[in-house]
NUBA-763928 format. One record per residue (C-alpha): residue in three letters; residue number from 1; y, x, z. Coordinates in steps of 0.05 Angstrom, whole numbers, padded with zeros to 5 digits, always signed. Each point is the difference from the previous one (the first is absolute). Layout:
N
<site><aa>Ala</aa><i>NUM</i><y>Y</y><x>X</x><z>Z</z></site>
...
//
This chain:
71
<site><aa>Unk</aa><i>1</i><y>+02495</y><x>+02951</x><z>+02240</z></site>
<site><aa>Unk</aa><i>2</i><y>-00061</y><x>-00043</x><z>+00003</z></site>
<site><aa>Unk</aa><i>3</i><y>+00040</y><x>-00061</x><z>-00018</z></site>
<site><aa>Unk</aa><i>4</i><y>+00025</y><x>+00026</x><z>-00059</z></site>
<site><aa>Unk</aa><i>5</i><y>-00073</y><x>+00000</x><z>-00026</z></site>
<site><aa>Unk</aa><i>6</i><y>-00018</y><x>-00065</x><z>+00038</z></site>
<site><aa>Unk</aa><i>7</i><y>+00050</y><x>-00047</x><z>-00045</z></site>
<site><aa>Unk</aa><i>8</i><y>-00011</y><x>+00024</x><z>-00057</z></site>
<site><aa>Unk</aa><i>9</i><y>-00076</y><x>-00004</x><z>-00004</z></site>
<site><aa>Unk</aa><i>10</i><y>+00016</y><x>-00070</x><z>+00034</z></site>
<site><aa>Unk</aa><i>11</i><y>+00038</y><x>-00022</x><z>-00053</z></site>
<site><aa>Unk</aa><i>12</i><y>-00042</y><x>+00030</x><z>-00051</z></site>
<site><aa>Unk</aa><i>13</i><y>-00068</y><x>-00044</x><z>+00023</z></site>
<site><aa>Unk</aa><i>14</i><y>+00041</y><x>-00064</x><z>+00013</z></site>
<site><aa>Unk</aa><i>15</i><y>+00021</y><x>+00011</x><z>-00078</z></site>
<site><aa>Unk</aa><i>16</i><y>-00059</y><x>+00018</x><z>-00021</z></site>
<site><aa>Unk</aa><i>17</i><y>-00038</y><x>-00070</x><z>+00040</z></site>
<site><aa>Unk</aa><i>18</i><y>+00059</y><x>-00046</x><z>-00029</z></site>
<site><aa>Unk</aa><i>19</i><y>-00002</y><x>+00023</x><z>-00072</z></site>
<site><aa>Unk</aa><i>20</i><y>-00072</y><x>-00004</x><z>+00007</z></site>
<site><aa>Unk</aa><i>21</i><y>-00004</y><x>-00069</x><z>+00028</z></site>
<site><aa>Unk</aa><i>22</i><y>+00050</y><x>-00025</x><z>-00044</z></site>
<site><aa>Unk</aa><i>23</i><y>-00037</y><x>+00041</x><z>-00073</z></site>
<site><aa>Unk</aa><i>24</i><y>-00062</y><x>-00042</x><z>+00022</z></site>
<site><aa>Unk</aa><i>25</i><y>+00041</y><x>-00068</x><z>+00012</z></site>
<site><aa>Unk</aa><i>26</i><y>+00020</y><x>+00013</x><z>-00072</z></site>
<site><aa>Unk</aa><i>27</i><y>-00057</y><x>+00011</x><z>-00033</z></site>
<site><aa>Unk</aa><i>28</i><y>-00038</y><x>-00046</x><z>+00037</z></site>
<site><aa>Unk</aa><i>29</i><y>+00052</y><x>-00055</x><z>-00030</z></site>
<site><aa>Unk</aa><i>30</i><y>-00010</y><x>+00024</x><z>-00064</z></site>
<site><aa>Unk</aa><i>31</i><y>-00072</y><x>+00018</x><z>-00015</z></site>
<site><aa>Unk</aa><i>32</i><y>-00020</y><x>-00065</x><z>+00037</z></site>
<site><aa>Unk</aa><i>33</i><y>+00041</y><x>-00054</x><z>+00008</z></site>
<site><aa>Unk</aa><i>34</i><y>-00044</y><x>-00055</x><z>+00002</z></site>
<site><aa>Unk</aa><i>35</i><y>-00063</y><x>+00000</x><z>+00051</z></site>
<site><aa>Unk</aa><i>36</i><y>-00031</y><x>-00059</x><z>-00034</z></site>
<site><aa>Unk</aa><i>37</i><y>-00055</y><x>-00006</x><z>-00047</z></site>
<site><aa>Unk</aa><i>38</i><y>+00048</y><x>-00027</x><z>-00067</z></site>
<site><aa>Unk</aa><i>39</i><y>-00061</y><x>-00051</x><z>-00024</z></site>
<site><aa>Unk</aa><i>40</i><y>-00070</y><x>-00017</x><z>+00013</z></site>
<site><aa>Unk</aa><i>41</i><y>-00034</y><x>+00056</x><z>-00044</z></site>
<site><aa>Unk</aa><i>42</i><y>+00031</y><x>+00064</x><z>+00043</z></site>
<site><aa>Unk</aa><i>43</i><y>-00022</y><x>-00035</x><z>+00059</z></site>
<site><aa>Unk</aa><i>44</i><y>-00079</y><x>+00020</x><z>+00027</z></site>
<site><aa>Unk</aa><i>45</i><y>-00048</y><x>-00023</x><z>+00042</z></site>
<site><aa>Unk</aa><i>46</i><y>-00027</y><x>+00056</x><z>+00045</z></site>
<site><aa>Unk</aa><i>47</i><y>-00067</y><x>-00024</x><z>+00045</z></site>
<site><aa>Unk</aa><i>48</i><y>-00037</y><x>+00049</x><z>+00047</z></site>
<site><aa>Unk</aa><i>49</i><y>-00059</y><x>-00043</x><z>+00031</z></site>
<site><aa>Unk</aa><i>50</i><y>-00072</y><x>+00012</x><z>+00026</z></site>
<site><aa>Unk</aa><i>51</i><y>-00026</y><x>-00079</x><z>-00019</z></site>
<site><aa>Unk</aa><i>52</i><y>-00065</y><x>+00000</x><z>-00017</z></site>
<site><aa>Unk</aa><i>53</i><y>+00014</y><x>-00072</x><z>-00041</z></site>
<site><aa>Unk</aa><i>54</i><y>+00050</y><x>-00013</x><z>-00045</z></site>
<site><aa>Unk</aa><i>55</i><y>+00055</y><x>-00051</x><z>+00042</z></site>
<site><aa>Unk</aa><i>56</i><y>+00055</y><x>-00001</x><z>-00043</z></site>
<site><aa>Unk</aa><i>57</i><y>-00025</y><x>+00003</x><z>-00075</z></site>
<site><aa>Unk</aa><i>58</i><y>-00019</y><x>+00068</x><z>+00006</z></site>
<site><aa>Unk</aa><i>59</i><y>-00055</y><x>+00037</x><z>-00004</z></site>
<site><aa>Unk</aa><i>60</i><y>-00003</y><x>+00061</x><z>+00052</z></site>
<site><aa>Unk</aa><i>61</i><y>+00006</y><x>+00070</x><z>-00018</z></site>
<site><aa>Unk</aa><i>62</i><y>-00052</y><x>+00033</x><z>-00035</z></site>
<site><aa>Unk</aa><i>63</i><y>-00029</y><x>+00070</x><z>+00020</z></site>
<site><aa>Unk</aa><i>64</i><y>+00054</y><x>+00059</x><z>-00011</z></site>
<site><aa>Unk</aa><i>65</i><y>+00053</y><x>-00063</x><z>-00027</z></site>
<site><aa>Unk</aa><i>66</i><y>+00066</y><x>+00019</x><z>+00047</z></site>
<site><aa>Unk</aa><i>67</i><y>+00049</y><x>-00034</x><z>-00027</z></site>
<site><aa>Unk</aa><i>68</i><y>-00004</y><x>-00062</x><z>-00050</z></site>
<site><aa>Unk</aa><i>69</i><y>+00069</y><x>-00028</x><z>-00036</z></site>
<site><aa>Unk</aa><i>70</i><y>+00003</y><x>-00068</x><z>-00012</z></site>
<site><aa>Unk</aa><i>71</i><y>+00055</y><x>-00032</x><z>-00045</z></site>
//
């Protein structure tokens, strides 16, 4: 008796997993199917530093200035 609700609850989650693994293999593949940046402009340069001098060109962050996007 309790095998007869065992299986098919068994066989319902396996199902269930596999469809779902496979759904998200599928529209992983389609809404991105390249991981790379397709040319220099979609590409940014994200810093996060505490210098008080600028050592690279930059100047440091100014007061309540999180996040600065250079292109």
């Amino acid at each position: 008796m309790l095998l007869k609700k065992i299986l098919p609850c068994a066989l319902l989650f396996l199902t269930l997993v596999l469809g779902g693994g496979l759904l998200d293999q599928y529209i992983a593949s389609r809404h991105f199917p390249d991981s790379s940046p397709n040319s220099p402009e979609d590409s940014y340069i994200l810093r996060a530093y505490f210098a008080e001098h600028e050592s690279d060109g930059f100047p440091p962050y100014q007061p309540r200035e999180y996040v600065r996007i250079i292109r």
